[in-house]
C-alpha positions, 0 to 999 in steps of 0.5 A: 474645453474641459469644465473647471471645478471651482472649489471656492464655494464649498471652501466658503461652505467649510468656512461658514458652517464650521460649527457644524463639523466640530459640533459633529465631532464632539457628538461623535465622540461623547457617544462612542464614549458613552457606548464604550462606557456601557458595555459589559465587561469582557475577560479574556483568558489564554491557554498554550498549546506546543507541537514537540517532535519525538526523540525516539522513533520505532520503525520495525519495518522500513516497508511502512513509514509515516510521511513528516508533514511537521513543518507543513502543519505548523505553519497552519496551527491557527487556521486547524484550532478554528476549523469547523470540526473543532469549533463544532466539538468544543459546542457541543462539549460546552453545551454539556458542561452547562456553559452558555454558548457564547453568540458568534463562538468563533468571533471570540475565539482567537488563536495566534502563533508564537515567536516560536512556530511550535506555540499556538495561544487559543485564546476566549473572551467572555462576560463571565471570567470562570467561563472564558477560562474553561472555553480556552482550556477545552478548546486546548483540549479538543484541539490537541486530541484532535490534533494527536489523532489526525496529524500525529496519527496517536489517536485511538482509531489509528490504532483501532484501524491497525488492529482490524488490519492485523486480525483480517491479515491473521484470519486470511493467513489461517485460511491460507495454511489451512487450504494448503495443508488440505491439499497437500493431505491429497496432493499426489505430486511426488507420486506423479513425479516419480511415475513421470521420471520412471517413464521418462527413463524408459522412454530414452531407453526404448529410443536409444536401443531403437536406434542401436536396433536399426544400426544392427539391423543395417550391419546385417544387411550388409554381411549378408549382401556381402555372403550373397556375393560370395561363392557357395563354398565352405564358409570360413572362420571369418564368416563365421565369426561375422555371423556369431559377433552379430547374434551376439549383438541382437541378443544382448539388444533383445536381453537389455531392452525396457520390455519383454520380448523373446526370440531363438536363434542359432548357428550350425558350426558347418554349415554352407554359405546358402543356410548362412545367409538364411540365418542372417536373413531370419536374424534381420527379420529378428531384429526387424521384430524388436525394431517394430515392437520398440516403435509400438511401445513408444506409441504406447508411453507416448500418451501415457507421458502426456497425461503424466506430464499434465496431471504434474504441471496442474498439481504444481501450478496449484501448490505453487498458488496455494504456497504464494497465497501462504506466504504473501499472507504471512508476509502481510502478517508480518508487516501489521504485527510490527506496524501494530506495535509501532503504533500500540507505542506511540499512542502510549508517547506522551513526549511528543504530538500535541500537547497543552503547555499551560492552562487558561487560569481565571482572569481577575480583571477585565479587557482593558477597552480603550475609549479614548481611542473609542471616543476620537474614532467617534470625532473623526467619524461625526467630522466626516459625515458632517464635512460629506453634508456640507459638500453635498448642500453647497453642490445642490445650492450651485 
């Protein structure tokens, strides 16, 4: 069986020792009276701190843009104006206005949001009025300077930091325009690409009459398989003229090739099927000769174009780098210069950011401090400590 709790001792308790709870709730509250009563005046004073959005906003280039943290950072005004590196500014600047640090700063500090999320109060108490006024103004102060800096990204070394950006951008564009008007003082690109189409030219040219050469040559095998098959009498007309359209063709081959190359021949006006044949024999040879002088000046150019064709594609490869650096340098150039101005303007906006909407003025009289309100926590106080007693006597009595 579970054990019951008797109550009806400690009721009894409560009953006869009632004097001593009232006796304690009277003590506790005459002395959280007096204590209240005694201790030193404090004064509070307020100043206002507005976040306000640009009206006008300069974007000269759309590559750069600031992301809009505005909402994000209002919901936070209070936990920022209390944050270590404010606190730790706003010392060190009372220390050197010759104000008495307050003990435990940040216990008398207070920062609250207004109706409106763009009102921050900052709020200081001190003993001395004149010293909780100037406690709240600079810490409005070091708190909008902060805040122009970080978050409306106004502050000096923003702008210092788009400065050096931009002078490292110039210096690297110099450097750029200088190395490729260097190289092209000694770039021989031009010259190697009118000696690489030059050869290129004569190069089809020595392969078109090398296959017209070998046509030709095969035509004159031809007529003079033929001429040996006929009988050796008297050649006619026909032969003849067979004979003169083919010589014809080998020297006009021989006049237009790319090279120089010389060679005689004739036919006789009588003459048997037997010389004829001879002549086209010796024209074969002829036109042999141009075939294999065509294939050794193809061997010739062929390494000559090769090495043409890599001196080109090196003195390309390096204008086309050197001109990429020039123009990504310039680009970057340009970019920063716009991106500088757009800031060299903001830091000079005084219409938007942080800033202070009303000073902290000197407060004429004291905190008001509630001791009743002290003094009945006192009551209350003394009652249960002295209640706990007796619950604690009457247990032990049991």
């Amino acid at each position: 069986m579970e054990e019951e709790i008797d109550l009806r001792p400690y009721i009894s308790g409560f009953a006869k020792y009632w004097w001593i709870i009232l006796g304690s709730s009277l003590l506790g509250g005459v002395l959280a009276y007096f204590f209240i009563s005694n201790q030193p005046p404090t004064y509070q004073a307020s100043a206002i701190v507005t976040v306000l959005e640009p009206t006008d906003v300069f974007q000269f280039d759309l590559r750069v843009t600031n992301a809009s943290t505005s909402n994000a950072i209002l919901k936070v005004l209070p936990e920022l104006a209390k944050s270590n590196q404010v606190l730790k500014t706003l010392t060190e600047r009372l220390e050197a206005e010759g104000i008495p640090t307050v003990e435990k700063l940040q216990d008398n500090l207070a920062a609250e949001g207004g109706r409106d999320p763009i009102l921050l109060y900052l709020r200081a108490r001190s003993e001395n009025p004149e010293d909780a006024a100037e406690i709240a103004n600079l810490w409005a102060e070091i708190f909008v300077s902060l805040g122009n800096e970080v978050y409306a990204n106004r502050g000096e070394s923003n702008l210092q930091f788009y400065e050096d950006q931009f002078a490292s951008a110039s210096a690297r564009l110099d450097a750029a325009n200088e190395s490729l008007v260097d190289f092209q003082a000694q770039n021989r690109l031009a010259l190697v690409t009118n000696e690489l189409t030059s050869l290129n030219l004569t190069h089809a040219e020595i392969i078109s009459h090398t296959q017209s050469l070998r046509t030709l040559r095969d035509e004159i095998q031809a007529a003079r398989i033929q001429q040996d098959q006929l009988p050796a009498n008297p050649i006619g007309q026909a032969d003849e003229f067979t004979v003169l359209s083919l010589q014809a063709r080998a020297f006009q081959l021989q006049e237009t090739l790319p090279f120089v190359f010389q060679t005689t021949g004739e036919v006789a006006a009588d003459t048997d099927r037997r010389n004829l044949i001879e002549f086209l024999t010796s024209l074969e040879d002829m036109v042999t000769e141009m075939e294999n002088a065509s294939a050794n000046r193809l061997a010739e150019i062929e390494p000559q174009l090769l090495s043409l064709q890599h001196e080109f594609e090196r003195l390309n490869a390096e204008t086309t780098r050197l001109t990429v650096n020039r123009d990504l340098a310039l680009e970057t150039y340009s970019l920063l210069s716009r991106k500088l101005d757009e800031e060299r303007i903001a830091v000079q906006d005084t219409n938007s950011g942080f800033r202070v909407a009303s000073q902290a003025s000197v407060p004429q009289s004291p905190g008001a401090t509630n001791q009743v309100l002290a003094a009945l926590m006192g009551a209350v106080i003394g009652a249960i400590l002295s209640s706990a007693g007796i619950i604690l006597y009457t247990w032990w009595r049991k």
